[in-house]
C-alpha positions as CSV (number, residue, x, y, z in Angstrom):
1,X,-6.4,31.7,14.9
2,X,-9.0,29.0,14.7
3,X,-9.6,27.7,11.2
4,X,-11.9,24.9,9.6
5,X,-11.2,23.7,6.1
6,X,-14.2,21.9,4.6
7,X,-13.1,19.5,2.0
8,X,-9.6,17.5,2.3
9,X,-9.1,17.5,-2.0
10,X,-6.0,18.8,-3.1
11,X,-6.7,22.3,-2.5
12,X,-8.5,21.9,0.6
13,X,-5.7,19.8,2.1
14,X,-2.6,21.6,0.7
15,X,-4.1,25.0,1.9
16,X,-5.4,24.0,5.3
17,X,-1.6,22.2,6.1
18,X,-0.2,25.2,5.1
19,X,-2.1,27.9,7.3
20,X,-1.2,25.0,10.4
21,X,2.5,25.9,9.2
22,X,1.6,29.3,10.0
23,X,0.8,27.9,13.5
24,X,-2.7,28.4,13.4
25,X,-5.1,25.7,15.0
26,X,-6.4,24.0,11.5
27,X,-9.1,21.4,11.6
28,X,-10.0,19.8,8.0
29,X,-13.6,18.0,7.1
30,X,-14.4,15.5,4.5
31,X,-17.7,13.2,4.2
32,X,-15.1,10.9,3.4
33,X,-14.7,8.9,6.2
34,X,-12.2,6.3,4.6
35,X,-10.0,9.2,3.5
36,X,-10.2,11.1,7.0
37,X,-9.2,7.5,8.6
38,X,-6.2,7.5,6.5
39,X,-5.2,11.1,6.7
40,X,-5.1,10.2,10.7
41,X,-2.6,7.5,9.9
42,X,-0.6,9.9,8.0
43,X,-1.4,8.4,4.7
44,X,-2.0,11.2,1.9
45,X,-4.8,10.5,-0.9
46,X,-2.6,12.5,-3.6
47,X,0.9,13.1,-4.5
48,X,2.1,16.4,-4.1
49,X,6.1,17.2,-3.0
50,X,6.5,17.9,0.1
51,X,3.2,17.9,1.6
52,X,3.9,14.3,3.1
53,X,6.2,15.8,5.3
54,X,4.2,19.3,6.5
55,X,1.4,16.8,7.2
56,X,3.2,14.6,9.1
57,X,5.1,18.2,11.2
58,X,2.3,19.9,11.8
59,X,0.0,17.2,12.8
60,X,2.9,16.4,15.4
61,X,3.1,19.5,16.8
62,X,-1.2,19.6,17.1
63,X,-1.7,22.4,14.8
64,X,-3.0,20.1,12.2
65,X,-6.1,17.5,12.6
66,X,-8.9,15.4,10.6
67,X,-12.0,15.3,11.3
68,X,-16.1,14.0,9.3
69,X,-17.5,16.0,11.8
70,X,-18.2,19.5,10.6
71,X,-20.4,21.3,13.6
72,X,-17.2,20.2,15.5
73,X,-14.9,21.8,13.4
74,X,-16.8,25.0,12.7
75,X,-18.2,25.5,16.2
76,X,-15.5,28.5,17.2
77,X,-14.0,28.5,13.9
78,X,-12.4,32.4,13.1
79,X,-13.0,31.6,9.2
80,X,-13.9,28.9,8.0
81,X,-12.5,27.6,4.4
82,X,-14.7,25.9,1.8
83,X,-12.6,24.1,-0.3
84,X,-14.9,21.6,-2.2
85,X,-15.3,20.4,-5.6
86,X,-16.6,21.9,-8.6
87,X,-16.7,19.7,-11.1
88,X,-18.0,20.3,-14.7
89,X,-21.3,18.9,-15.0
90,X,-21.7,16.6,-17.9
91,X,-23.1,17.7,-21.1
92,X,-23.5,21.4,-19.9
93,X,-19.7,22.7,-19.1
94,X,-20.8,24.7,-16.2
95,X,-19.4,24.0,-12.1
96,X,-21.5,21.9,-10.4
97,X,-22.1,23.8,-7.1
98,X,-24.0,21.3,-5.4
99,X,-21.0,20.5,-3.2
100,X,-20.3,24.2,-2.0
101,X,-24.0,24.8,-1.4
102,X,-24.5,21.8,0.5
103,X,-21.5,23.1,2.5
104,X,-22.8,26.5,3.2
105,X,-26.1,24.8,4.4
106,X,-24.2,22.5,6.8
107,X,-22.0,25.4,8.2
108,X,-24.7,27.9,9.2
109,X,-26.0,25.3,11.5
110,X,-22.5,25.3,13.6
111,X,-21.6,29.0,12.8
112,X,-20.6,30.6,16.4
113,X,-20.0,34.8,16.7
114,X,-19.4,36.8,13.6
115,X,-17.4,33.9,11.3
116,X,-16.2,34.5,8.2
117,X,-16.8,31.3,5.6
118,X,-14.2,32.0,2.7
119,X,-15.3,30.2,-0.5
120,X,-11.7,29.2,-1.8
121,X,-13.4,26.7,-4.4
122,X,-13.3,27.8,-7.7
123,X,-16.3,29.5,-8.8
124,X,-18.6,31.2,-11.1
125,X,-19.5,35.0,-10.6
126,X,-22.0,35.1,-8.3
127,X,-21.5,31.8,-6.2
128,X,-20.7,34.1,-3.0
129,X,-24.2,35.6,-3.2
130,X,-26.3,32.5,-3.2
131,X,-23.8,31.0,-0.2
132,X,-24.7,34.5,1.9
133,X,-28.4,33.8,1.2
134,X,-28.1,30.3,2.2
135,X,-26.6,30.9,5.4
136,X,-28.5,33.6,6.5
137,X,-31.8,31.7,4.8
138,X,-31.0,28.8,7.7
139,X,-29.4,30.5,10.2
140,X,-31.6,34.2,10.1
141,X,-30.0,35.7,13.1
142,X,-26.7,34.7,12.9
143,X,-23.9,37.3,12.1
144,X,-21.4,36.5,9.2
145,X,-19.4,37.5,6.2
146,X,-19.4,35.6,3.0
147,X,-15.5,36.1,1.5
148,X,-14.0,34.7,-2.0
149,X,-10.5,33.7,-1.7
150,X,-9.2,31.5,-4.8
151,X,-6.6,29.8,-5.2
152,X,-4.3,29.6,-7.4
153,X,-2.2,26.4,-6.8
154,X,0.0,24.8,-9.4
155,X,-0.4,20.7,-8.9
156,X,3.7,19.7,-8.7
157,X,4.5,23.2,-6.2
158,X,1.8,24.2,-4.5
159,X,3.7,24.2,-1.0
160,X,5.9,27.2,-2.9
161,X,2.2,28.3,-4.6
162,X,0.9,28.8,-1.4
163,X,3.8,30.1,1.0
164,X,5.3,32.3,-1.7
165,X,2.4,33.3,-4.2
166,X,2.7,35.8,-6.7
167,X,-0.4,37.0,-5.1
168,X,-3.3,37.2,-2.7
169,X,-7.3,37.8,-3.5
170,X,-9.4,39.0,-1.1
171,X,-13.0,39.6,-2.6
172,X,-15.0,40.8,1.0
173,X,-18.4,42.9,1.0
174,X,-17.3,44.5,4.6
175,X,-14.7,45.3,6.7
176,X,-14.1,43.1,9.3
177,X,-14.3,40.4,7.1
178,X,-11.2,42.0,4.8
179,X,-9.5,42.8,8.1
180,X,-10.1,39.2,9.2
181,X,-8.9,37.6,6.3
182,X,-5.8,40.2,6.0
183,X,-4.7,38.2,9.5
184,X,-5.0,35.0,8.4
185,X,-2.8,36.3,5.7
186,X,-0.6,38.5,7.9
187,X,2.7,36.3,7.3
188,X,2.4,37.3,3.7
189,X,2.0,40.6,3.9
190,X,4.9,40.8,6.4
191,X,6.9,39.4,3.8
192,X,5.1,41.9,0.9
193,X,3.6,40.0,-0.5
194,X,0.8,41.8,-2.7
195,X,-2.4,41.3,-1.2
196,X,-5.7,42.1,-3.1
197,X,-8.7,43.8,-1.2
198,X,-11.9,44.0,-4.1
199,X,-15.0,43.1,-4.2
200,X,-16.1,39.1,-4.1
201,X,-17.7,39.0,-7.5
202,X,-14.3,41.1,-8.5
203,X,-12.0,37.7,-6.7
204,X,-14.1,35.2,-8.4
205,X,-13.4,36.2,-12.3
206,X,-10.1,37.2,-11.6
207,X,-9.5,33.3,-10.8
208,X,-11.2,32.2,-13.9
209,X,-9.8,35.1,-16.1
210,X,-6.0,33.9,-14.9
211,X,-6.8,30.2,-15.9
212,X,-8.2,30.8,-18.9
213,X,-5.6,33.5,-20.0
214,X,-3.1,30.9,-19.6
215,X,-5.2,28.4,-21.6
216,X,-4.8,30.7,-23.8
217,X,-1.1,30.9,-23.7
218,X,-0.4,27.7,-24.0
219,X,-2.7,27.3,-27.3
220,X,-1.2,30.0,-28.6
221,X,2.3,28.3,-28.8
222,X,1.1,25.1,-29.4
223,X,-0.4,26.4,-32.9
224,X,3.0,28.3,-33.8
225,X,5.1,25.1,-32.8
226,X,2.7,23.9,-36.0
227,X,4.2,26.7,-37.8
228,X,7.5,26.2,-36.9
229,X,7.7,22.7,-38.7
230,X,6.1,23.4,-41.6
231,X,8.5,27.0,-42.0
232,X,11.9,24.8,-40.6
233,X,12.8,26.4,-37.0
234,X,13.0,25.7,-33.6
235,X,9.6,26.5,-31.0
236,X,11.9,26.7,-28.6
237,X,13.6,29.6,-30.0
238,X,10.4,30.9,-30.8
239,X,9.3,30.8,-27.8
240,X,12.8,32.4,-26.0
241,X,12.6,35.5,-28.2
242,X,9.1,36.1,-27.2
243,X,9.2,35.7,-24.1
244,X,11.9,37.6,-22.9
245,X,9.6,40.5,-23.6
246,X,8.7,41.2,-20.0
247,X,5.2,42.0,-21.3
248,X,4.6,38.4,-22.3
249,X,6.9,36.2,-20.1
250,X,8.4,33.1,-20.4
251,X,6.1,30.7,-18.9
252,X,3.3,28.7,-20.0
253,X,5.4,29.1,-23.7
254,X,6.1,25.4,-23.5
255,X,5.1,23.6,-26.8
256,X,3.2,20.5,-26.5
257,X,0.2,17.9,-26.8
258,X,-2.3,20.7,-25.3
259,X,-3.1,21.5,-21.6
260,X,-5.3,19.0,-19.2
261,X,-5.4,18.6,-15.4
262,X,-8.3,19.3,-12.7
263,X,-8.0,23.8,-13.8
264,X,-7.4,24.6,-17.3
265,X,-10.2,22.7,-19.2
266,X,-13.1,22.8,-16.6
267,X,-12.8,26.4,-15.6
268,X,-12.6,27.3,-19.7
269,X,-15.7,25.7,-20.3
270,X,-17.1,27.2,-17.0
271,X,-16.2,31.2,-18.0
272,X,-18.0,30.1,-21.0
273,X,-20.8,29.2,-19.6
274,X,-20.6,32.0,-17.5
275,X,-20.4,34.2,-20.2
276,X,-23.2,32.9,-22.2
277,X,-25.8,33.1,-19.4
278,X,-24.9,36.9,-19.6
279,X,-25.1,37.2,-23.1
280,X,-21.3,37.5,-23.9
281,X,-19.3,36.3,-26.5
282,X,-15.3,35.2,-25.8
283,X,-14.7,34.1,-28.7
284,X,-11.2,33.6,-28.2
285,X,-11.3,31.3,-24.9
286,X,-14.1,29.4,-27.3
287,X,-11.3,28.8,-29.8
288,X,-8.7,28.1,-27.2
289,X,-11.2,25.1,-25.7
290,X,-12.0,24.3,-29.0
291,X,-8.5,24.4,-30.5
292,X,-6.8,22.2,-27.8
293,X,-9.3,19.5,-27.7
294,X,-8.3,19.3,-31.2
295,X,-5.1,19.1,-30.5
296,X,-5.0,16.1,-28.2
297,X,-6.5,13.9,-31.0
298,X,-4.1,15.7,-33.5
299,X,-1.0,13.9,-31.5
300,X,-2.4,10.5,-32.6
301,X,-2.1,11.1,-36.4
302,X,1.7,12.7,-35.3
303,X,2.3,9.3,-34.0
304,X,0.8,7.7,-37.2
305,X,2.9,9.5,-39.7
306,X,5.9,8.8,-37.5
307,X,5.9,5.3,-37.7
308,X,5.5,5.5,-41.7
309,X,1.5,5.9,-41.7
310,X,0.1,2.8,-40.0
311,X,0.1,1.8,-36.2
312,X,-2.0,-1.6,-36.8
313,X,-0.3,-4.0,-34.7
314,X,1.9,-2.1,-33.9
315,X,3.6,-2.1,-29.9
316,X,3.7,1.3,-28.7
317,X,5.3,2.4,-25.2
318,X,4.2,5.6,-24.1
319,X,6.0,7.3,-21.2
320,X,4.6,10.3,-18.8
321,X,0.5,9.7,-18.3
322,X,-0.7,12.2,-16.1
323,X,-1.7,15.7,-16.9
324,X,1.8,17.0,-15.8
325,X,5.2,16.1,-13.6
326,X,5.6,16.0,-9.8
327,X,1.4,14.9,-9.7
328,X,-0.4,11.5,-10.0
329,X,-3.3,13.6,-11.6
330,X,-4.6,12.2,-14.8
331,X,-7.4,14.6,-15.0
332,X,-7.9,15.8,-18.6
333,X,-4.4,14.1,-19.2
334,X,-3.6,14.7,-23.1
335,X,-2.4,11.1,-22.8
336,X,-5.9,9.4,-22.4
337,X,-7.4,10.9,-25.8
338,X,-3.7,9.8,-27.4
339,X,-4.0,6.4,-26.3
340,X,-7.4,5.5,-26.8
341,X,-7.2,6.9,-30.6
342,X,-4.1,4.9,-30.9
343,X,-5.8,2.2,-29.6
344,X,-8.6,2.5,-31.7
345,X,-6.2,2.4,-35.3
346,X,-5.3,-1.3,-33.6
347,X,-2.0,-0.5,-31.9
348,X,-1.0,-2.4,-28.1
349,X,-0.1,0.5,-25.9
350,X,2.1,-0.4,-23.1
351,X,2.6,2.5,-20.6
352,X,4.8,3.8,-17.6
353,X,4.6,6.5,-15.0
354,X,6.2,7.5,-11.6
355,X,3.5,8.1,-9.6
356,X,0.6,7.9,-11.8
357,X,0.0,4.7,-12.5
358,X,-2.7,3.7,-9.9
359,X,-5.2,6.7,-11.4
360,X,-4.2,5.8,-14.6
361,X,-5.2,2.3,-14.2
362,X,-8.9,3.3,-13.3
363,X,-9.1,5.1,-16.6
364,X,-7.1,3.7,-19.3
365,X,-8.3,-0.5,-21.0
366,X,-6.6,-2.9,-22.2
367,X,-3.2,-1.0,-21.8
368,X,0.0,-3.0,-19.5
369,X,1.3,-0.6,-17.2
370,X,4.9,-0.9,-16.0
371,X,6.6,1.1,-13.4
372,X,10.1,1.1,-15.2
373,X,10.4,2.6,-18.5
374,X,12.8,-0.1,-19.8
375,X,10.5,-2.8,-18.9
376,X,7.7,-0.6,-20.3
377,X,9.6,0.1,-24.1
378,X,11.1,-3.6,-24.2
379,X,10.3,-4.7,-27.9
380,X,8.0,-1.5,-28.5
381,X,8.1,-0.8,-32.3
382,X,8.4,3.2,-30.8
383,X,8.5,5.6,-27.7
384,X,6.2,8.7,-26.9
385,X,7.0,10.8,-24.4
386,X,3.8,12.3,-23.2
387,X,4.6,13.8,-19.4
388,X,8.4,15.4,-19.0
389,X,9.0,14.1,-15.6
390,X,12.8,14.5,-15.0
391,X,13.1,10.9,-14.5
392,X,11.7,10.5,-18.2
393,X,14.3,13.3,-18.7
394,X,17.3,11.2,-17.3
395,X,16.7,8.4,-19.3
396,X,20.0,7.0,-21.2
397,X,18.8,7.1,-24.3
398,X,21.5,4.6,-25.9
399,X,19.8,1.9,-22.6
400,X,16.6,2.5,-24.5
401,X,17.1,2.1,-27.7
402,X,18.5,-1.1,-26.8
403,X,15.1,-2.3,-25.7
404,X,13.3,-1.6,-28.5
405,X,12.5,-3.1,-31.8
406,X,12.8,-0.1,-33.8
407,X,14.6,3.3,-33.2
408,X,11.4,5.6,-33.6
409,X,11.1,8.4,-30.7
410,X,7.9,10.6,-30.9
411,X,9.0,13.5,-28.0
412,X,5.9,15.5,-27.3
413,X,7.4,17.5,-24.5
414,X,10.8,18.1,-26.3
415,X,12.2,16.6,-23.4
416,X,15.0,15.3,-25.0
417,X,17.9,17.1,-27.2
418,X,17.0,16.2,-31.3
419,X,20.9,15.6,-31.6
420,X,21.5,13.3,-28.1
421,X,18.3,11.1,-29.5
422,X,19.8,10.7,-32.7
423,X,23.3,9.9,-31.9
424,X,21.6,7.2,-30.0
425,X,20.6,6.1,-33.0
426,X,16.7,7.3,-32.8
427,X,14.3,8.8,-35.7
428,X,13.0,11.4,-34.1
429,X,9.8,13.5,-34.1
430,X,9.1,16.4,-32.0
431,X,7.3,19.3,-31.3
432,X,7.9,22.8,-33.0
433,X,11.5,22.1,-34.7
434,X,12.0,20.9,-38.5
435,X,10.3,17.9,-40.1
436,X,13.2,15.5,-40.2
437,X,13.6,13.6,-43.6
438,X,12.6,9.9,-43.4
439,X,16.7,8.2,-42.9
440,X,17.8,4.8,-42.2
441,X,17.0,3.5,-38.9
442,X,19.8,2.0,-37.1
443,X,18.9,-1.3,-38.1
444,X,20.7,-0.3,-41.6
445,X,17.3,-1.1,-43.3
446,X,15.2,2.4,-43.8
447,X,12.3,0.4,-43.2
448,X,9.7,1.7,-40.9
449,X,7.6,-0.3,-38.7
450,X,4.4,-0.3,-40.8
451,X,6.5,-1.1,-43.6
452,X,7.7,-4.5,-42.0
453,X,5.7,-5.8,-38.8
454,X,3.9,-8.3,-40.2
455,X,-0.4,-7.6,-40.2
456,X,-2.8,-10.0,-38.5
457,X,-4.6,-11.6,-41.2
């Protein structure tokens, strides 16, 4: 089968490498001539695991090519993918659609037989039906199908996302497009995979519903991890006994310094915009939005009180900057609103990160960016550990403290065991366990840092 992926971003280049996997003839368009030059050369614009190397196979075995030119890619295209961005447009919260319209425009003019052109951008209700007017608006007698086929692609493992989903959404207003798309999906269903058939406005809130549901989740335990230090347990304990009920589930029950990245906090504020232009209320994805944004500055203050109340002057080394592990995304990253308020109370943040240190570099002033996290917390007065990549995770602890100028740990993914950081000699302050009584550092003193760094005058 013949397919054209508009749009080489990270869904539209993850998915179209993938369906080449599945040995069909896969030809990918972006504007973007610089980054189609370098996908050529075998050079990826993002970081994702093991998409380096199904690039690099399939575009070997000429399953798998790169193209600006669209008519080209679409001319005798079976379906044709638009995978383009939809950004939040600033100061109103809603997807910007510019990008999938202009796509639709430029595809009826190549479109060739009865083609299918499945919207896999993330959407608003109601996006397939202006693309379907569009098209046939420029291209009156041409025969197509409009389809919605989200995605639902975790940055980190979205190879495994994408070859072994939970499931498959197939929102189609006729036949031979479902029966269309249920071959481009046929390796999935061979392997029973549940596949989806509704209708496309059906597909297009299921994929903001799911994001916004787990939002929701992850607010949810984020505000009991608040509870759990104020009341003396554990989150994580918390969060085992719940969600070993099979009607809740485990995941997404990870306490932390709220949810970012390129989904969760544009498609929120899109349902809700969504919502409100058909006069409904969801009042509680409007607290979950609400509440984490909150949340992100709240970190700061944890940092403040850690460190005995004041961060003026202080030297701060924070580890882990993008939105999550195993991605150099710093979308939404709960570590830019941390550093900038620490920033602003007069502390130097010095930072370190993997992969992410190149993105993080066009978004974060006046901050020294190291890639080894020794170099990075050399002198620091403390440690926050914002992203739990499981190099941060492997980190000898006794090798750090070492490093620093005071013992003070502020883990804000739990990454490490409370009782390994302290017999390393660390005061630590996490997430959802027992507000620790103030103790003598290692230094034999008590003293924290805003108690003894001495204040520019």
């Amino acid at each position: 089968m013949k397919i054209a992926m508009v749009g080489t971003g990270y869904v539209g280049l993850v998915s179209g490498t993938c369906f080449a996997e599945w040995g069909n003839e896969v030809i990918c368009v972006d504007k973007n001539a610089e980054k189609i030059a370098q996908l050529q050369q075998g050079k990826l614009p993002i970081y994702e695991p093991g998409l380096e190397m199904l690039v690099r196979r399939n575009r070997s075995a000429g399953r798998l090519s790169f193209t600006t030119e669209l008519g080209a890619a679409v001319k005798g295209a079976d379906v044709v993918f638009i995978a383009v961005g939809t950004p939040p447009r600033p100061g109103f919260g809603d997807a910007d659609l510019s990008f999938v319209y202009m796509a639709a425009k430029e595809i009826a003019c190549s479109l060739e037989g009865h083609a299918v052109v499945a919207v896999k951008s993330t959407v608003p209700v109601g996006t397939g039906d202006v693309v379907e007017k569009i098209i046939a608006t420029v291209r009156p007698q041409q025969s197509f199908s409009v389809v919605s086929n989200p995605e639902f692609l975790r940055e980190g493992s979205a190879i495994d996302d994408f070859l072994f989903p939970d499931r498959v959404i197939l929102g189609a207003e006729d036949e031979y497009a479902r029966t269309m798309m249920l071959a481009v999906y046929a390796p999935l269903a061979d392997a029973n995979t549940p596949i989806i058939a509704t209708r496309r406005r059906a597909a297009e809130l299921i994929k903001y519903a799911s994001n916004a549901f787990l939002a929701t989740k992850i607010t949810f335990i984020n505000e009991l991890a608040d509870l759990c230090e104020e009341v003396g347990t554990d989150v994580s304990e918390l969060a085992l006994g719940v969600g070993l009920d099979h009607r809740i589930g485990k995941a997404f029950l990870n306490a932390g310094p709220g949810y970012g990245g390129s989904c969760f906090p544009k498609d929120t504020l899109a349902l809700l915009r969504t919502a409100q232009d058909y006069g409904v209320s969801l009042r509680i994805i409007e607290e979950t939005v609400a509440a984490n944004e909150a949340r992100k500055r709240k970190m700061a203050l944890k940092v403040v009180e850690a460190v005995g109340g004041d961060v003026e002057g202080l030297t701060i080394a924070v580890l882990g900057l993008t939105f999550k592990p195993d991605t150099d995304d710093m979308r939404d990253a709960p570590s830019v609103p941390l550093i900038e308020s620490l920033q602003r109370f007069g502390a130097n943040i010095r930072a370190h990160d993997p992969v992410g240190l190149e993105n993080a570099a066009r978004i974060l002033e006046n901050v020294d960016l190291f890639d080894d996290p020794y170099e990075c917390a050399c002198g620091a007065d403390a440690v926050i550990v914002v992203t739990e990549w499981e190099s941060i995770r492997l980190i000898e602890l006794q090798r750090l403290r070492q490093v620093m100028r005071f013992p003070i740990l502020i883990d804000l993914r739990n990454a490490f065991g409370r009782g390994a950081a302290q017999a390393a000699g660390f005061q630590v302050t996490s997430i959802g366990r027992p507000v620790p009584q103030r103790s003598a550092a290692s230094s034999g003193d008590g003293l924290s840092p805003a108690s003894v760094v001495q204040r520019p005058l």
